[in-house]
KEVOBA-673321 format. One record per atom (N, C-alpha, C, O, CB): atom name; residue in one letter; chain; residue number from 1; x, y, z. Coordinates in steps of 0.001 Angstrom, whole numbers. Glycine has a CB too. Layout:
! KEVOBA-673321
("CA"; "a"; "A"; NUM; (X; Y; Z))
...
//
This chain:
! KEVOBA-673321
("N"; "x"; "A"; 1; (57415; 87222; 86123))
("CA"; "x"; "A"; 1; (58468; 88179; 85825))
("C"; "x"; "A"; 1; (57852; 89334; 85037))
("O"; "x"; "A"; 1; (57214; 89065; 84018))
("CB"; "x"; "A"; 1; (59638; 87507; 85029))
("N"; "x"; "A"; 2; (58010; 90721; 85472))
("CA"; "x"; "A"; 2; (57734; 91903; 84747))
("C"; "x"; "A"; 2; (58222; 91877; 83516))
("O"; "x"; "A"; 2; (59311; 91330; 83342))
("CB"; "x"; "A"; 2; (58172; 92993; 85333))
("N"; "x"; "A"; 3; (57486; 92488; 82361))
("CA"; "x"; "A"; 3; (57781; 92537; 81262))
("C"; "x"; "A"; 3; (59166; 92699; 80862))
("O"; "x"; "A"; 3; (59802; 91948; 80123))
("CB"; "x"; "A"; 3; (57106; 93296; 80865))
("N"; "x"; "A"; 4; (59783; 94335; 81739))
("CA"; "x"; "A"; 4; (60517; 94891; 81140))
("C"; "x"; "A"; 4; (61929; 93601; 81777))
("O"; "x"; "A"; 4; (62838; 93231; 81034))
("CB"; "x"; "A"; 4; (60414; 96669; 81466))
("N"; "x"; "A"; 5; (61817; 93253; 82856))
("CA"; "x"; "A"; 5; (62569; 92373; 83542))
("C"; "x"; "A"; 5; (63116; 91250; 82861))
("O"; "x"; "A"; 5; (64300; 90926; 82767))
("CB"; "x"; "A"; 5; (61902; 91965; 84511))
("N"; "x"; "A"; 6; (61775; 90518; 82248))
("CA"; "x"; "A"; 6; (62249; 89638; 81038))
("C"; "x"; "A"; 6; (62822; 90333; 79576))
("O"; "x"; "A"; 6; (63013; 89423; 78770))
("CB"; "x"; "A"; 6; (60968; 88763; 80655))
("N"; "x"; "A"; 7; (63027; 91166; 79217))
("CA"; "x"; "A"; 7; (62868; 91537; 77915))
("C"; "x"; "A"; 7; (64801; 91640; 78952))
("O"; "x"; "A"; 7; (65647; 90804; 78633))
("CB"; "x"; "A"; 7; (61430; 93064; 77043))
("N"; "x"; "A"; 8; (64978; 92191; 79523))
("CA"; "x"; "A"; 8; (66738; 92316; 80280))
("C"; "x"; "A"; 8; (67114; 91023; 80032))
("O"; "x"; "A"; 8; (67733; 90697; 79020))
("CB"; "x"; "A"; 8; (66982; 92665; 82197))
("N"; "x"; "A"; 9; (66792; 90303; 80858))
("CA"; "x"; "A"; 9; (66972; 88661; 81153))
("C"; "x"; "A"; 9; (67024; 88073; 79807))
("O"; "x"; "A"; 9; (67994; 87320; 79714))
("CB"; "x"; "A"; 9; (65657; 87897; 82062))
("N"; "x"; "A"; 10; (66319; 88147; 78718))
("CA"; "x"; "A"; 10; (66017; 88031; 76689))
("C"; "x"; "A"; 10; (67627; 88484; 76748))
("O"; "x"; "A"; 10; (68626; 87768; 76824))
("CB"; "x"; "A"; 10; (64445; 89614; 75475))
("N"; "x"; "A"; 11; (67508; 89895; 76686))
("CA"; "x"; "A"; 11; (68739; 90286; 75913))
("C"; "x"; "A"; 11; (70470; 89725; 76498))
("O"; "x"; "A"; 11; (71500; 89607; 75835))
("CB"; "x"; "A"; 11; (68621; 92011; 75952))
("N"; "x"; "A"; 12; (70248; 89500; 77823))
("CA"; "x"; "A"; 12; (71578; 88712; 78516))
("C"; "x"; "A"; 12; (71590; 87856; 78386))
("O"; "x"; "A"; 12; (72335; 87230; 79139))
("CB"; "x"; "A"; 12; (71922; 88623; 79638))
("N"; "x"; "A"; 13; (70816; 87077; 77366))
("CA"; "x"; "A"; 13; (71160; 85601; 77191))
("C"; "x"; "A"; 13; (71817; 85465; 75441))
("O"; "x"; "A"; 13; (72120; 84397; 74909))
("CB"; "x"; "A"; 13; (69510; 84554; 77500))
("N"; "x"; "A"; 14; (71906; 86698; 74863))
("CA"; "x"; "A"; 14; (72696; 87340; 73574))
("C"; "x"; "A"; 14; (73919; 87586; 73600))
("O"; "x"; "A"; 14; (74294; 87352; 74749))
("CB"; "x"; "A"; 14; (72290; 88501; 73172))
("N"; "x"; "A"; 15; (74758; 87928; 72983))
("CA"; "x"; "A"; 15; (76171; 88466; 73368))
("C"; "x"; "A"; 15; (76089; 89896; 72114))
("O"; "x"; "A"; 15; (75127; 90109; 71377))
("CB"; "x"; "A"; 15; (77732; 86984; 73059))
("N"; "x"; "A"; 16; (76902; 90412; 72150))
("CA"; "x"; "A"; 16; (77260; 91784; 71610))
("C"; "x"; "A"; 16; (76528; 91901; 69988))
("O"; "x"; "A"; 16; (75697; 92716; 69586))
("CB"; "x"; "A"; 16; (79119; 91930; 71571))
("N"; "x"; "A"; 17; (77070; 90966; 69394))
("CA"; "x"; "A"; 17; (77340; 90672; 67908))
("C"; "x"; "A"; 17; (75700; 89971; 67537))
("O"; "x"; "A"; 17; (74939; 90021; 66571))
("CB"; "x"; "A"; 17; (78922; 89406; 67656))
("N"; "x"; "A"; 18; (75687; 89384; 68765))
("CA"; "x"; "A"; 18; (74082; 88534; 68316))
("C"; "x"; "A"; 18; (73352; 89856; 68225))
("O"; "x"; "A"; 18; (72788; 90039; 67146))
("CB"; "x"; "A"; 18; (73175; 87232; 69708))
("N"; "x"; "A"; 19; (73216; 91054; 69354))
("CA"; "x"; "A"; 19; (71844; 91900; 69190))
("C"; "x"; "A"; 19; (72172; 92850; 68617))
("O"; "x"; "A"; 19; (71320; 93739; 68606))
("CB"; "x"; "A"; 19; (71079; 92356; 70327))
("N"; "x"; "A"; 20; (73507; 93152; 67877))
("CA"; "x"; "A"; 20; (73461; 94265; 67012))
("C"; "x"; "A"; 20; (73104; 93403; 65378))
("O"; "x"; "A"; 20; (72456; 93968; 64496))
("CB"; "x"; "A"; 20; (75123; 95228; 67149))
("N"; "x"; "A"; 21; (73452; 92520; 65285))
("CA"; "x"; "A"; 21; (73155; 91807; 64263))
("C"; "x"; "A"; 21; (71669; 91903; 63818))
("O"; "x"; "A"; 21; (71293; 92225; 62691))
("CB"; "x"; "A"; 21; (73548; 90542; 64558))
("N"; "x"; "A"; 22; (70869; 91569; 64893))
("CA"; "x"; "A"; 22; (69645; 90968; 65393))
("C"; "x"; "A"; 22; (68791; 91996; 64992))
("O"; "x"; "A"; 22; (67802; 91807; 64284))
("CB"; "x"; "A"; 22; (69571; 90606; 66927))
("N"; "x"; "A"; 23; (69230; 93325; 65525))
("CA"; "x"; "A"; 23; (68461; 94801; 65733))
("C"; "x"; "A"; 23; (68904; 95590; 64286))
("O"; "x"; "A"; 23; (68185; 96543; 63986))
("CB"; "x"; "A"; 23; (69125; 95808; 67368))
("N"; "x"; "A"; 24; (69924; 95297; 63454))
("CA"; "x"; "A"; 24; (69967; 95963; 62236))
("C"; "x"; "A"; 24; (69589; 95323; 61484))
("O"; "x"; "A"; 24; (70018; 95697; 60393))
("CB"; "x"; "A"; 24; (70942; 96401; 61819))
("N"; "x"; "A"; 25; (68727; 94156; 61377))
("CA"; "x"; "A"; 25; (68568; 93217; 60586))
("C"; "x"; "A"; 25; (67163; 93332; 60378))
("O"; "x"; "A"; 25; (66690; 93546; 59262))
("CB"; "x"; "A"; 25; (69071; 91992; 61029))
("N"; "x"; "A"; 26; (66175; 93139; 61868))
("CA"; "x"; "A"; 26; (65384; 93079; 62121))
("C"; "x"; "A"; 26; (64223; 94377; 62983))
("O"; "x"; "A"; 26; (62993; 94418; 62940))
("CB"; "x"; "A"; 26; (65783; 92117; 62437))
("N"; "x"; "A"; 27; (65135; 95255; 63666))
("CA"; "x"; "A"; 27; (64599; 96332; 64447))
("C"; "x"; "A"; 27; (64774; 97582; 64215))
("O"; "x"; "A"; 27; (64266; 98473; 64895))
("CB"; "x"; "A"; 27; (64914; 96260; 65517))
("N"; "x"; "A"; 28; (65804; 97827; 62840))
("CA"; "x"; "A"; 28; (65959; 98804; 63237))
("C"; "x"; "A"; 28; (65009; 99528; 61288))
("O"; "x"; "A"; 28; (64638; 98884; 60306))
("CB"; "x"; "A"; 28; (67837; 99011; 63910))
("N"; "x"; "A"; 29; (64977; 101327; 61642))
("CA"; "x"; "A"; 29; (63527; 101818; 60538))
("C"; "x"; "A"; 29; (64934; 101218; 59294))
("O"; "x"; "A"; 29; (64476; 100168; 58843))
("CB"; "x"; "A"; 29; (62685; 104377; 60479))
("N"; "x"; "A"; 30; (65773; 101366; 58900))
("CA"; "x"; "A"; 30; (66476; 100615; 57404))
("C"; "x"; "A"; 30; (67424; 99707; 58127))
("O"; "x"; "A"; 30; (68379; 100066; 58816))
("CB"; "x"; "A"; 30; (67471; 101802; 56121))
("N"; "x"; "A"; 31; (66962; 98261; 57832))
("CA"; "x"; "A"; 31; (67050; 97148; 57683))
("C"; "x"; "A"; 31; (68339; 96783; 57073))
("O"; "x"; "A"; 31; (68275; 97073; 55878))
("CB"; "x"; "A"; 31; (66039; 96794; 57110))
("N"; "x"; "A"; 32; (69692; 96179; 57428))
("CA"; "x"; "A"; 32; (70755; 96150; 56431))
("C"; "x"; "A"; 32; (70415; 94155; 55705))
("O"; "x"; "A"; 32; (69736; 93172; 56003))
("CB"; "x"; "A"; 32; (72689; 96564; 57498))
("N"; "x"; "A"; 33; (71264; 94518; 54826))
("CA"; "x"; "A"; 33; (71320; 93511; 53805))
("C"; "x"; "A"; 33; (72419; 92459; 54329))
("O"; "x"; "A"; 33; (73513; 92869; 54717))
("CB"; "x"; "A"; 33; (71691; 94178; 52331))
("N"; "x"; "A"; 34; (72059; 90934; 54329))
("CA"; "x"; "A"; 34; (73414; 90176; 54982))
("C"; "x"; "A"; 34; (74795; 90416; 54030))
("O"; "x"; "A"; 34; (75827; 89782; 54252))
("CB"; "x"; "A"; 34; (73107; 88337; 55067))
("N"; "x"; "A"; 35; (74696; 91284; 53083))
("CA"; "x"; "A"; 35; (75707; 91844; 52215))
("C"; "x"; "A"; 35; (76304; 92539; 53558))
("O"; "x"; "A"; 35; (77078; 92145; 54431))
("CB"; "x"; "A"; 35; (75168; 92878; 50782))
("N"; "x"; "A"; 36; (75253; 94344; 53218))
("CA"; "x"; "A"; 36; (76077; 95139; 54355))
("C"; "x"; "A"; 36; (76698; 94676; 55738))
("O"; "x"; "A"; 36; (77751; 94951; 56313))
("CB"; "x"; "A"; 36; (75262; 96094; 54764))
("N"; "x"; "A"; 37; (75465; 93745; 56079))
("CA"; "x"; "A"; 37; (76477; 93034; 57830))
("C"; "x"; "A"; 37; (77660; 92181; 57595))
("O"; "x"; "A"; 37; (78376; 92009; 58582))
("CB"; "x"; "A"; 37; (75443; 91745; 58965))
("N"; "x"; "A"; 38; (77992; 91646; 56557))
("CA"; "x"; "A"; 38; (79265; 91092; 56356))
("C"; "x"; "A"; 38; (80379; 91941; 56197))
("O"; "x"; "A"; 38; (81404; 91801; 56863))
("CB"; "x"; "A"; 38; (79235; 90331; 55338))
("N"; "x"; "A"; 39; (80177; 93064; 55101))
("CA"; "x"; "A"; 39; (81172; 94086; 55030))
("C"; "x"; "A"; 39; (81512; 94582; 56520))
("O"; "x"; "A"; 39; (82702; 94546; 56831))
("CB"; "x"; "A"; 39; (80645; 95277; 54099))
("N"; "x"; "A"; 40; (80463; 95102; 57603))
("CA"; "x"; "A"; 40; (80846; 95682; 58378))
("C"; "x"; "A"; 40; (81751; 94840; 59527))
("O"; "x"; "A"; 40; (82714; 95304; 60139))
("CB"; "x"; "A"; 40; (79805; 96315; 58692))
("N"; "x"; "A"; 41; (81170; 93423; 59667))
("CA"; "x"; "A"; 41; (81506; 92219; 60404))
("C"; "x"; "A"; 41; (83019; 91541; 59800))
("O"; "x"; "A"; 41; (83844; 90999; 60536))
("CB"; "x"; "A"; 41; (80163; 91134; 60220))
("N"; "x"; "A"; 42; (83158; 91688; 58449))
("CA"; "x"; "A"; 42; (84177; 91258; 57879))
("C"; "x"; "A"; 42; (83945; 89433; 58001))
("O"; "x"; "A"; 42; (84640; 88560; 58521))
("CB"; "x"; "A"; 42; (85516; 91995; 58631))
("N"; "x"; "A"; 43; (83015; 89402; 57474))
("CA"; "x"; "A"; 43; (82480; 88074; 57811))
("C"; "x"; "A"; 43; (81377; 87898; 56265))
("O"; "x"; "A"; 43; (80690; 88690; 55619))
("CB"; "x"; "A"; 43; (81542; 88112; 59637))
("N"; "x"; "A"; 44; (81688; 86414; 56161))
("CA"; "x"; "A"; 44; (80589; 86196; 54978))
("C"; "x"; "A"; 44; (78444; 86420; 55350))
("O"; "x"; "A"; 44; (77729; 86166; 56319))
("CB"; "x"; "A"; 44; (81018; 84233; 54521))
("N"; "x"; "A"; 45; (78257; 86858; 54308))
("CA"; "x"; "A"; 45; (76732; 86991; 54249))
("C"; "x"; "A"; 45; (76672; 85664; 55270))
("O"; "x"; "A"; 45; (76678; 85872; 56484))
("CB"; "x"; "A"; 45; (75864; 86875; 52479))
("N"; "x"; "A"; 46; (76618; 84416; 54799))
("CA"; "x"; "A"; 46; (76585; 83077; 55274))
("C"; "x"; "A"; 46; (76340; 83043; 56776))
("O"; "x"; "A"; 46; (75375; 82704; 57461))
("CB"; "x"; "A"; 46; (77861; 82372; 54922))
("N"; "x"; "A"; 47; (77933; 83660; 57129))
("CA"; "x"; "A"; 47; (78149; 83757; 59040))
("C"; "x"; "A"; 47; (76941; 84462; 59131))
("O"; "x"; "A"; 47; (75906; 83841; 59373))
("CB"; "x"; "A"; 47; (79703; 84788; 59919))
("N"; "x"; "A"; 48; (76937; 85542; 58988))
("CA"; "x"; "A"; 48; (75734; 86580; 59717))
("C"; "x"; "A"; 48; (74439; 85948; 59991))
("O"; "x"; "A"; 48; (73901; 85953; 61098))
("CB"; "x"; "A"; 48; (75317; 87870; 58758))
("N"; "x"; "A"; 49; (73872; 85302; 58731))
("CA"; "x"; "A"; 49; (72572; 84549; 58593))
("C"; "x"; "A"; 49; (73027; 83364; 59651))
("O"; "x"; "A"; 49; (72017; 82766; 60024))
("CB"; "x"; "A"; 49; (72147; 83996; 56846))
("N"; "x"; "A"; 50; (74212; 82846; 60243))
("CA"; "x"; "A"; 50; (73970; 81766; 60961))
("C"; "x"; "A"; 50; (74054; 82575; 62534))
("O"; "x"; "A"; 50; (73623; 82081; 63576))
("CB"; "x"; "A"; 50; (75117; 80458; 60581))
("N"; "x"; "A"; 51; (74570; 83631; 62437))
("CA"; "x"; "A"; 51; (74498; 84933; 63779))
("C"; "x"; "A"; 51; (73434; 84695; 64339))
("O"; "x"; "A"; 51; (73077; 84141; 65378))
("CB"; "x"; "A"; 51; (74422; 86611; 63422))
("N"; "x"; "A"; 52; (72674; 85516; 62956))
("CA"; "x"; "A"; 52; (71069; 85780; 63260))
("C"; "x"; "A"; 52; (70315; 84572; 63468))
("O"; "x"; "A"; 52; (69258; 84678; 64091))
("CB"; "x"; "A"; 52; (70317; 86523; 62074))
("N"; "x"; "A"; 53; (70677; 83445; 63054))
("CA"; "x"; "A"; 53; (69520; 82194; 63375))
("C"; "x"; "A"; 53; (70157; 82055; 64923))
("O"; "x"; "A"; 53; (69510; 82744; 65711))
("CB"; "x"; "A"; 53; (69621; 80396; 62162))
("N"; "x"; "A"; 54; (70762; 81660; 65263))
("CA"; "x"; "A"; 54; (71352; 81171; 66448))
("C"; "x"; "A"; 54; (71130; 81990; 67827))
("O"; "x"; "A"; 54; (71042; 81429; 68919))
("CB"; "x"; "A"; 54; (72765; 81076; 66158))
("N"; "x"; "A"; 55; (71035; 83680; 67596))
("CA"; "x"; "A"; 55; (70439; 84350; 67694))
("C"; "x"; "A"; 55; (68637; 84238; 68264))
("O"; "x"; "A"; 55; (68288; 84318; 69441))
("CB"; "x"; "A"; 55; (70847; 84696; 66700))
("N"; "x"; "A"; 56; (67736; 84044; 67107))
("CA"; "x"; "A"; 56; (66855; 83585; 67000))
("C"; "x"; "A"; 56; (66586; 82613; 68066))
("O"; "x"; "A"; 56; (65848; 82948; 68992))
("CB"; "x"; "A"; 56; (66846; 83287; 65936))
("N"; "x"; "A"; 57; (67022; 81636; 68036))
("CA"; "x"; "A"; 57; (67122; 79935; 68792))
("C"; "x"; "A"; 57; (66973; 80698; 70171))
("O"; "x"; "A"; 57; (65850; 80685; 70674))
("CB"; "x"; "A"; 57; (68962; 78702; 68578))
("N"; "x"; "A"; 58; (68213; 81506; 70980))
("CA"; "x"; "A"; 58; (68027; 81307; 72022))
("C"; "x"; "A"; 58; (66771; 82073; 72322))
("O"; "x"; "A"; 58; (65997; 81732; 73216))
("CB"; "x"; "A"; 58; (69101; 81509; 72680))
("N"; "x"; "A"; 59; (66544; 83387; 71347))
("CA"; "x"; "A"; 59; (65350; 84169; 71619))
("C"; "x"; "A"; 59; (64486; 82894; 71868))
("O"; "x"; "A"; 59; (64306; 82470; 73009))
("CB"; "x"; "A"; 59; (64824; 85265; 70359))
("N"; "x"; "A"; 60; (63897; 82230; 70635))
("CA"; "x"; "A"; 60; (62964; 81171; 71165))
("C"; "x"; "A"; 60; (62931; 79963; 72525))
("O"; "x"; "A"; 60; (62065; 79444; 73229))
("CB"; "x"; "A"; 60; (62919; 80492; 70094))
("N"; "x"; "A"; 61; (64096; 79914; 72416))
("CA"; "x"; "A"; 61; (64348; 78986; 74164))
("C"; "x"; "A"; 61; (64447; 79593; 75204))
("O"; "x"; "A"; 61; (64750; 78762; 76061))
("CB"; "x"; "A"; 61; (65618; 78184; 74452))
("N"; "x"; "A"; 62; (64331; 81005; 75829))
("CA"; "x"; "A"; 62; (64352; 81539; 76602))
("C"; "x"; "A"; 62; (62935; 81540; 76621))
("O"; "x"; "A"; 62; (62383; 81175; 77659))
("CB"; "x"; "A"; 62; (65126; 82480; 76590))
("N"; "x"; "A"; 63; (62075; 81981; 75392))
("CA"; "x"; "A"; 63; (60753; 81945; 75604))
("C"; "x"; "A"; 63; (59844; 80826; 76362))
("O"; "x"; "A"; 63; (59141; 80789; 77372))
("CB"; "x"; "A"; 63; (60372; 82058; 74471))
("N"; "x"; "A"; 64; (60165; 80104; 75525))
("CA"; "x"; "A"; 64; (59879; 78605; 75724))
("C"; "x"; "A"; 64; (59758; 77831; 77433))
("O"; "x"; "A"; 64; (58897; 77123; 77955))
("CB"; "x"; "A"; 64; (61184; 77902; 74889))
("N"; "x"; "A"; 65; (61283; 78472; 77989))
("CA"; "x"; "A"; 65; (60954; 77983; 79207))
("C"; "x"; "A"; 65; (60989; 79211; 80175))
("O"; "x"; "A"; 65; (61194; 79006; 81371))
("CB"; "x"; "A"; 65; (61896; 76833; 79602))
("N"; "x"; "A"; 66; (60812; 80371; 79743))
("CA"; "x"; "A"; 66; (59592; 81445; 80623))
("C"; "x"; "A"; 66; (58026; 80804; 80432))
("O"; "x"; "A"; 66; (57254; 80834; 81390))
("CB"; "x"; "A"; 66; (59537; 83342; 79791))
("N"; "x"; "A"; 67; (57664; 80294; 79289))
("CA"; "x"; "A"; 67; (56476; 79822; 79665))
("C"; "x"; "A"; 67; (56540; 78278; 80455))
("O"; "x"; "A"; 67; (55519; 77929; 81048))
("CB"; "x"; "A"; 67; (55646; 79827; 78364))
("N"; "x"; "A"; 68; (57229; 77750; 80458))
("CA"; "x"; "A"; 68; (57014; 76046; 80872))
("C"; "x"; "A"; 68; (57135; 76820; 82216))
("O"; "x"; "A"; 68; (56026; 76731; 82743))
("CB"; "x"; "A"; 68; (58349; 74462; 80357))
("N"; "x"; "A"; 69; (57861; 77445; 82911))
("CA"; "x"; "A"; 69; (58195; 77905; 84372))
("C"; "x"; "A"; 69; (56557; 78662; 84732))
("O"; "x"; "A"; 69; (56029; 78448; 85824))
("CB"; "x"; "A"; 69; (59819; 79221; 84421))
("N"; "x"; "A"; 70; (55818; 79620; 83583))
("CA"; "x"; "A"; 70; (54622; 79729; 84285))
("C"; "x"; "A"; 70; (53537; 78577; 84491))
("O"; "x"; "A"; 70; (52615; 78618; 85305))
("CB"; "x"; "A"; 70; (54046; 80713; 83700))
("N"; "x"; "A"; 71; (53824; 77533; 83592))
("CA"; "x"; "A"; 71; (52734; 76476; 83582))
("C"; "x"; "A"; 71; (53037; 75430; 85019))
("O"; "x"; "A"; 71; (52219; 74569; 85344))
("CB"; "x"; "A"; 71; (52842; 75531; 81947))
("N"; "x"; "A"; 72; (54371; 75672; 85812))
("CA"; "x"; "A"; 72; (54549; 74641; 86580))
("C"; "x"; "A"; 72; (54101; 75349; 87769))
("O"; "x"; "A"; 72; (53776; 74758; 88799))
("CB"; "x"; "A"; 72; (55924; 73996; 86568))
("N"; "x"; "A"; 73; (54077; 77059; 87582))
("CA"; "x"; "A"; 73; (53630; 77589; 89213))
("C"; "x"; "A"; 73; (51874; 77597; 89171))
("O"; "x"; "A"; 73; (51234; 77926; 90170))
("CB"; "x"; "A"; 73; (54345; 79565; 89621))
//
């Protein structure tokens, strides 16, 4: 799978809230505080940090079996 192809396929396996979470947290040049993403989310610091892990997870399991799928061809 082409880079940019997977990096599509990455982000559709997110929903709305996961990659804006994800990308102000982590991607973007000022970084918000799980303070600020709660205010804006109306959601505790707490939720957000469990956003962003869960978040995280599938990033890593999508990875995970893009590679097991190259090791079986």
């Amino acid at each position: 799978m082409k880079h940019s192809l997977m990096i599509i396929a990455l982000l559709s396996t997110l929903n709305e809230r996961e990659k804006e979470i994800l990308f102000k947290r982590q991607m973007s040049e000022e970084s918000l505080t799980l303070e600020e993403l709660s205010q804006i989310h109306k959601v505790s610091r707490e939720r957000i940090r469990q956003i962003e892990e869960a978040a995280i997870k599938k990033i890593r399991k999508f990875i995970a079996e893009e590679m097991e799928k190259k090791k079986i061809k």
